[in-house]
N, C-alpha and C positions, 0 to 999 in steps of 0.2 A: 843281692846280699840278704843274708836271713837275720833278723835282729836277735838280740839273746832273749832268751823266752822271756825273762824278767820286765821286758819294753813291751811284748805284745800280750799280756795279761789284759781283757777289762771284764769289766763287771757284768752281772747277766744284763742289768738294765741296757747295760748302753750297747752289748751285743744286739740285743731286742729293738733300740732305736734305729743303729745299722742297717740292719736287715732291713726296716721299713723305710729307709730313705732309702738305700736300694733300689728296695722295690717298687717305689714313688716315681724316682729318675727314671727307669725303666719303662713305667708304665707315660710316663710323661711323653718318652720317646715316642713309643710306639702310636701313642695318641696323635702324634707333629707328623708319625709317617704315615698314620690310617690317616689323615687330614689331605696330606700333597697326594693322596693317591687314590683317593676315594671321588667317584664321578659327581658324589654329593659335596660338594663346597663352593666355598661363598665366590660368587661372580660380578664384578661392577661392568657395568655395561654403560658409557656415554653416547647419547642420542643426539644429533644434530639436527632438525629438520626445517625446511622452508618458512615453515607460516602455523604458528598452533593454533591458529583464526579457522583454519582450514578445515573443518573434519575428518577429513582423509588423513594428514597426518597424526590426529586423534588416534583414527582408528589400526595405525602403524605402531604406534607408541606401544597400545594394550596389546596387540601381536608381539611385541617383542617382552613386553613385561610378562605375559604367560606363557614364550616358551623358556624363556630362561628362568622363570619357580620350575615349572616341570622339569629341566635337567640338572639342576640344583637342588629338589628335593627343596625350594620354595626359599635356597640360600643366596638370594639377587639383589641386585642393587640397583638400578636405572636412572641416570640423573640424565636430563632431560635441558637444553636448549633452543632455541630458535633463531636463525641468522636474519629472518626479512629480506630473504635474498642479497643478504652484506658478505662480499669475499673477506673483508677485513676484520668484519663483526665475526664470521665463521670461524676463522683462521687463529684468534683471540681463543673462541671457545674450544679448538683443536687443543692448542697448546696446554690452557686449563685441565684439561681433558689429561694430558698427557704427565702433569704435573701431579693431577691426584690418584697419579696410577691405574688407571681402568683396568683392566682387561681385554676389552675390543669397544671397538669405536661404530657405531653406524651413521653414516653421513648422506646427507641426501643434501647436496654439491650445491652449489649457490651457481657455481660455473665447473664444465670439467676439467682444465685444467691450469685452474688458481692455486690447488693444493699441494701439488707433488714435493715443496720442502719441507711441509707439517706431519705431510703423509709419511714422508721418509724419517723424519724426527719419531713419530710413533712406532713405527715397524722398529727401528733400532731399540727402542724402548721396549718391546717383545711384545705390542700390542698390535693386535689383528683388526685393520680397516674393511670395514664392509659398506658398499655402495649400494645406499637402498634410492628405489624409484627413479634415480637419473645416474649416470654414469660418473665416475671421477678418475683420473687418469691417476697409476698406480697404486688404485687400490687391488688387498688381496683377492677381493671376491666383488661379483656386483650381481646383484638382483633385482629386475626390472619388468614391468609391464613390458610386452611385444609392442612399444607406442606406436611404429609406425604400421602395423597391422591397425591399431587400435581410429589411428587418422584414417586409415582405407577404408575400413569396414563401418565409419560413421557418415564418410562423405559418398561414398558409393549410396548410401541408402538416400542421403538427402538426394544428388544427383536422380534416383530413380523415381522418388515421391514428387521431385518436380516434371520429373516424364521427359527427364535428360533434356530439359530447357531453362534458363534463367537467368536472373543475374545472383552471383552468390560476393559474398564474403568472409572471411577469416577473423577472427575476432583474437591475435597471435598474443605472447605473453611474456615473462622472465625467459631472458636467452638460455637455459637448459637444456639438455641432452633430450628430456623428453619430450619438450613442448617444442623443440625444432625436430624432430622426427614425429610427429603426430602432424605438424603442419607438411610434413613433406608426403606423409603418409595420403594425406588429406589432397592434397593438389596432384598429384600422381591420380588418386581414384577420378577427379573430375576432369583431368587433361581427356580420359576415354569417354568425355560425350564433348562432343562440336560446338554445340549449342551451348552450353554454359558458360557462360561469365565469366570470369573469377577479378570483381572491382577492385577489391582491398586486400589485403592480404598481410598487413606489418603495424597495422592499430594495436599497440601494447593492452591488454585491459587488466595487465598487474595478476593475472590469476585470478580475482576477488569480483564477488557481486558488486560492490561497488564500482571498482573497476570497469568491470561490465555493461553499467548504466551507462557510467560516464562516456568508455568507446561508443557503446551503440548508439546512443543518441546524435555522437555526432555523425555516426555513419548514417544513420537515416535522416539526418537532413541533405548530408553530399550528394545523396544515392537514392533518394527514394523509392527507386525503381526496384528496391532488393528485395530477392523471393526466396533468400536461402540465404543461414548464417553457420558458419564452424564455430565453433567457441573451441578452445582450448584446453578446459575443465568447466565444471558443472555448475560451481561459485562466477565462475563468467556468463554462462549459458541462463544461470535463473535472474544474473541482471541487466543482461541482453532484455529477455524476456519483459522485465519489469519496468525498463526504456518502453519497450512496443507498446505494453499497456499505458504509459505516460503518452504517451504520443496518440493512443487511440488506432494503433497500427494492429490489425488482426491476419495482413495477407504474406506473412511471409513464414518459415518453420526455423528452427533450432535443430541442430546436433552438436552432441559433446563428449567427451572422456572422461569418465569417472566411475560411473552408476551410485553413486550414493543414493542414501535414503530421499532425503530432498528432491532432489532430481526423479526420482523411480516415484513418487509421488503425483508429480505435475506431469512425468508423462499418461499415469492411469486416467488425467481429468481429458477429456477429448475439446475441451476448450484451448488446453494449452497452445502454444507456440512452441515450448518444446519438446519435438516428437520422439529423439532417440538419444541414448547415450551407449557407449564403450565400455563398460564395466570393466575394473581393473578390482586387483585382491591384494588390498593396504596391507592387512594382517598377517595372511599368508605370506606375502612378500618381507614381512619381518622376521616371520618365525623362520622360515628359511634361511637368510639370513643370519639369526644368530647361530641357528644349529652347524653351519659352515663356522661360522665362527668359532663355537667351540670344538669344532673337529680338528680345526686348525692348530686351537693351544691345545690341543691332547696330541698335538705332533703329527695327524694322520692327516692325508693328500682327501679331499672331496674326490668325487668322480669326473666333475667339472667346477669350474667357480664362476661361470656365468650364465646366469637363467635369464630368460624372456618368460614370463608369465602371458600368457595367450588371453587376452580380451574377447567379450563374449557381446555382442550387442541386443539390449534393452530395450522394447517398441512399446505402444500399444498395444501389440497384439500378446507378448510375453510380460509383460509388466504384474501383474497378478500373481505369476509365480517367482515373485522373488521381491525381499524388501531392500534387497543393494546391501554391499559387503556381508 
């Protein structure tokens, strides 16, 4: 219906205001739709991980915070918790997680599958779970060191350095994904010599150099006869280590899974006890990680969603060239 011209008469002013609220709304819009469509916008990323005691998960953390400014054009957000290895404590920070609306979640699983109601709580919520460093049973994607490569290729070398004779033991940890396939990886490489041992094998030592003391000491009193230890990671492996030195014990060796700085340090001293570690890439395995993640909220399929990061072992003889992660 067309008014009588008498009703649409206005003034030039407020023709002139018009026009620029118009043009205002307009531009408002298009700014809301350059915003949902532009690969530069703001991303919240919730982090879960084991133990922040840990440096490896340190050094997970800054892998994820720098590749999410790089595809954000530096528009990130990463908030950050630690479980202690608590399915409950985890599961708390899940939901938290899912309340403050993230974007995508990386979880590194207290257990693999304690989560699958949280996990599906998120995913309905259109947030994309990613498993970093140990598996979680439906999550969208998982990204993980090769650990049972990473146990073969540590305990084969101790097995060799003992000249495929001894008595060994395990130094086991948090029931995870990765540290039960690194221990199985581990007992697989030593089953192929006859002559080895294997005393202990289920001493928890928590992950942690304290831990580590504490297991090893009392393994070398049950056992004094031990000529070879697995440790589990590296924080176990330097307080293995620092057991032997309490103890005045100088005849037996270390291998572990990690390569951290720490570690790649005490294997350059030719004093140490511990001779090798498995290097695994914290960083790498985060960045990967998110960039699946965000392919995923961009709607497009990865080429796969599960990676094995192939572990590279650290000696004496390679230590020099490289300072770990």
């Amino acid at each position: 219906m067309i008014l009588p011209y008498t009703r649409q008469r206005f003034s030039a002013k407020a023709l002139v205001l018009s026009l620029l609220l118009s043009s205002t709304l307009a531009l408002s819009a298009q700014a809301l739709a350059d915003q949902a469509t532009s690969p530069e916008r703001q991303l919240t990323i919730g982090v879960s991980v084991s133990d922040l005691g840990n440096p490896y998960f340190s050094r997970l953390v800054q892998g994820a915070e720098r590749k999410a400014a790089e595809l954000t054009g530096g528009q990130a957000q990463v908030l950050l918790v630690s479980s202690a290895y608590d399915v409950q404590r985890q599961t708390q920070q899940l939901d938290l997680f899912i309340q403050q609306e993230v974007d995508m979640i990386l979880l590194s699983a207290a257990a693999y599958d304690a989560f699958d109601a949280v996990i599906a709580r998120a995913q309905a919520a259109g947030i994309k779970v990613l498993a970093v460093d140990v598996r979680a049973r439906g999550a969208d994607a998982t990204v993980t060191t090769d650990n049972l490569q990473a146990g073969h290729i540590a305990c084969d070398y101790l097995a060799r350095q003992l000249q495929g004779s001894g008595e060994v033991v395990i130094l086991n940890g948090p029931p995870v994904s990765s540290i039960i396939e690194r221990v199985q990886g581990c007992r697989e490489a030593l089953e192929a010599y006859s002559d080895i041992t294997l005393l202990s094998s289920d001493r928890n030592s928590g992950g942690s150099l304290e831990g580590g003391v504490e297991a090893m000491t009392h393994l070398l009193l049950e056992h004094p006869q031990i000529k070879g230890v697995f440790a589990i990671n590296d924080p176990a492996a330097l307080g293995a280590e620092m057991a032997g030195q309490l103890a005045n014990r100088k005849d037996f060796m270390i291998v572990s899974v990690d390569g951290a700085p720490a570690a790649v340090e005490r294997i350059r001293d030719p004093d140490a006890l511990l001779r090798a570690t498995a290097t695994q890439s914290p960083a790498q395995m985060a960045e990967l990680a998110v960039e699946i993640g965000y392919q995923l909220l961009q709607g497009e399929q990865p080429d796969q969603t599960e990676h094995l990061l192939p572990a590279t072992l650290i000696t004496s003889e390679n230590a020099n060239q490289t300072d770990g992660w």
